[in-house]
C-alpha positions in Angstrom: -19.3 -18.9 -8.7 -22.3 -19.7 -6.1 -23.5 -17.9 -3.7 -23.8 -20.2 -0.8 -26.6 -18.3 1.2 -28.2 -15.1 0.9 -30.5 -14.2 3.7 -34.0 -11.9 2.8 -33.6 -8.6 1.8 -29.7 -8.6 1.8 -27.9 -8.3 -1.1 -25.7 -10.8 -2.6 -22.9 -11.3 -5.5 -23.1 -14.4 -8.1 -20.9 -14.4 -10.9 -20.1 -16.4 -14.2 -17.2 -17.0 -16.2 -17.1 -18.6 -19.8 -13.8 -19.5 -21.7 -13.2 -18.3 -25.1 -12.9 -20.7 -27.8 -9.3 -20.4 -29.2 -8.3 -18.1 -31.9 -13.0 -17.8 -32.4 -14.3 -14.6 -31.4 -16.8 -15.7 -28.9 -19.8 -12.9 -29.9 -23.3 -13.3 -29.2 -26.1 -13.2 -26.4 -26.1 -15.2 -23.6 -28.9 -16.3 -21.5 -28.6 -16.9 -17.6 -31.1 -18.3 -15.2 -30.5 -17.8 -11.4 -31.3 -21.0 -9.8 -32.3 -21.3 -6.0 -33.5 -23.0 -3.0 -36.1 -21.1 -0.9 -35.9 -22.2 2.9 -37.7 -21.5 6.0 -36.2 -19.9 8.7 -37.0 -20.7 12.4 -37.5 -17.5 13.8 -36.4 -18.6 17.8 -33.3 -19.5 16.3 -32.5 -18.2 13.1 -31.4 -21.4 11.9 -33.1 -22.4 8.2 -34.9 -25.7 7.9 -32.6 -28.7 5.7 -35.3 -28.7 3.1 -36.6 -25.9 0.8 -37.9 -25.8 -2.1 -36.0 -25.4 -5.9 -36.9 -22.2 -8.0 -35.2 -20.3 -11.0 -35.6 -16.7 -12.1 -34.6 -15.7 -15.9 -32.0 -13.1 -15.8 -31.9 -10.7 -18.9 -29.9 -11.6 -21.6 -26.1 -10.8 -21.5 -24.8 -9.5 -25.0 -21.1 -9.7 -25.6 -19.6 -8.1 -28.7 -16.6 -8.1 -30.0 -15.3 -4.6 -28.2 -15.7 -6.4 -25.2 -12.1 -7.8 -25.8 -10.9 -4.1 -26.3 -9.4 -1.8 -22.9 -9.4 1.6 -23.2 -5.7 2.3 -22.8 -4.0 5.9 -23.7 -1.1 6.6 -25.3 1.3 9.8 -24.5 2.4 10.2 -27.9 0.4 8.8 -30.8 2.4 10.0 -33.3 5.5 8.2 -32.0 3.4 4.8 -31.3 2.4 4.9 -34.2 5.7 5.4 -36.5 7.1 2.4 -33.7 4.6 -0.1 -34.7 5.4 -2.5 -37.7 3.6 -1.1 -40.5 3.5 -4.5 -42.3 0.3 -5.0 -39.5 -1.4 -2.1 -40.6 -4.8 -2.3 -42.2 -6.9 0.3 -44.1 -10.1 0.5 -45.6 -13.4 2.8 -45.9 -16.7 2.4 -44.9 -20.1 4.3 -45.9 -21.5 5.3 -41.9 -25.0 6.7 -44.1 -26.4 10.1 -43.2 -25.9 11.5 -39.9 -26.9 14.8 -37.5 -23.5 15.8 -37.5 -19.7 14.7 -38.0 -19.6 14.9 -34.4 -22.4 12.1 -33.9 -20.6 9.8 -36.2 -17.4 10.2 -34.4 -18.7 9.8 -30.8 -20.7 6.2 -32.9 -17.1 4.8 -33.8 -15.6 5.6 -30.4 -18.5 3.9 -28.9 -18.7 1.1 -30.9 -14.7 0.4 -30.9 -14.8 0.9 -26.8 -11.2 2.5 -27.4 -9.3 5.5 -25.7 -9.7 9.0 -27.8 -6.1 10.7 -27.8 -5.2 13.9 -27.6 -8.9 15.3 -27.6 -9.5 13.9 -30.9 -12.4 12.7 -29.6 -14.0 16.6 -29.9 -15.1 17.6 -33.2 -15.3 21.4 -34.3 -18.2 22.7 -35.0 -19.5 22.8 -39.0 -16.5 20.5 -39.6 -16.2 18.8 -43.2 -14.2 16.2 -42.0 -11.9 15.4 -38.4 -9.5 12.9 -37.9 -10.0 11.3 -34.8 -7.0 8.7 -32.8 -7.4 5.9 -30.4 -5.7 3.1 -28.9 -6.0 0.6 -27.0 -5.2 -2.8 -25.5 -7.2 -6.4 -27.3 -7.5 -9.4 -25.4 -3.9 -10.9 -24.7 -2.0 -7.8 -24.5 -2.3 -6.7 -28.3 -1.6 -3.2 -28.4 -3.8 -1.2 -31.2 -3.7 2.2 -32.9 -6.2 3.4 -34.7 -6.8 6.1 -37.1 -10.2 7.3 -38.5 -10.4 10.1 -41.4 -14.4 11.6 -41.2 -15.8 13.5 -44.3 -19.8 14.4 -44.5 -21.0 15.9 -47.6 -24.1 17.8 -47.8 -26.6 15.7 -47.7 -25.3 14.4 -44.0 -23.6 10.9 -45.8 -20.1 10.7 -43.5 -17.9 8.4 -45.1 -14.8 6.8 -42.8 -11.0 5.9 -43.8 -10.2 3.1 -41.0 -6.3 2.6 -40.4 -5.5 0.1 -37.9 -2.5 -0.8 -36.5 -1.1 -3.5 -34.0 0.9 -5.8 -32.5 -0.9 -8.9 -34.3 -1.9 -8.7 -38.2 -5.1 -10.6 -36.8 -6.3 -7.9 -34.4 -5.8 -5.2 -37.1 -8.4 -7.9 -39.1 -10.6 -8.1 -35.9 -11.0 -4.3 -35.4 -12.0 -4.5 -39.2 -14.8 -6.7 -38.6 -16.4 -4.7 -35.6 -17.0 -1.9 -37.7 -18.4 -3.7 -41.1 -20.7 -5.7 -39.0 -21.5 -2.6 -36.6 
């Protein structure tokens, strides 16, 4: 959307929308450049002149990953979503995370990269833990509820290795979730 004028030193809002390719999830970095007429103003009369002159400034690049799609939406009861939601949608699988300071780190990594809501304070790991399970859930793009549940383990060389369960309202989502991780 344009801004139509924005006098000096004031601050102004611009903003820009881009649709999402059907059933394609739109991932990548996006370049903007702020495009602009400088004009005089008279300063008797405030008014600015009818001609300026064109400029452009690059904005920084705009990176949108896939947990962009993701809200952060709690559940009361994780237990109970969970048993409610058609288990023929869920998906499991385990990923190598590498070494890490702690259990804690790698935890707080996933919850980051997954943009999700912890549930009840899963999100805290003890201290000189082994291994944590950690809940979250959330809402993907078009009202898809999701569940997840992560299993932790680190071994003593600091190597943390992940179970991944996902569930949700659409098989494709559960897939989707999948991807963020073995591409983050």
């Amino acid at each position: 959307m344009p801004l139509r004028s924005l006098p000096y030193d004031s601050p102004g809002q611009t903003y820009v929308a881009f649709e999402k390719p059907q059933g394609v999830p739109a991932v990548g970095k996006f370049s903007n450049i702020l495009r602009f007429i400088v004009k005089e103003v008279e300063l008797s009369t405030g008014e600015a002149e009818d001609d300026g002159v064109e400029d452009e400034y690059q904005l920084e690049e705009l990176e949108v990953v896939a947990a962009d799609y993701l809200q952060k939406v709690g559940v009361s009861n994780f237990r109970n979503a969970w048993e409610n939601m058609n288990p023929d949608s869920e998906r499991v699988d385990e990923y190598g995370l590498g070494p890490r300071e702690s259990l804690s780190e790698a935890v707080n990594a996933v919850i980051n990269l997954l943009g999700m809501q912890p549930s009840e304070g899963t999100e805290v790991v003890p201290s000189n833990s082994r291994s944590h399970t950690c809940l979250l859930s959330g809402v993907f793009i078009g009202s898809m509820r999701v569940l997840v549940r992560l299993s932790f383990g680190i071994d003593g060389e600091r190597e943390v290795a992940m179970k991944l369960a996902i569930r949700s309202d659409d098989e494709s989502v559960s897939d989707a979730i999948h991807e963020i991780v073995a591409s983050g």
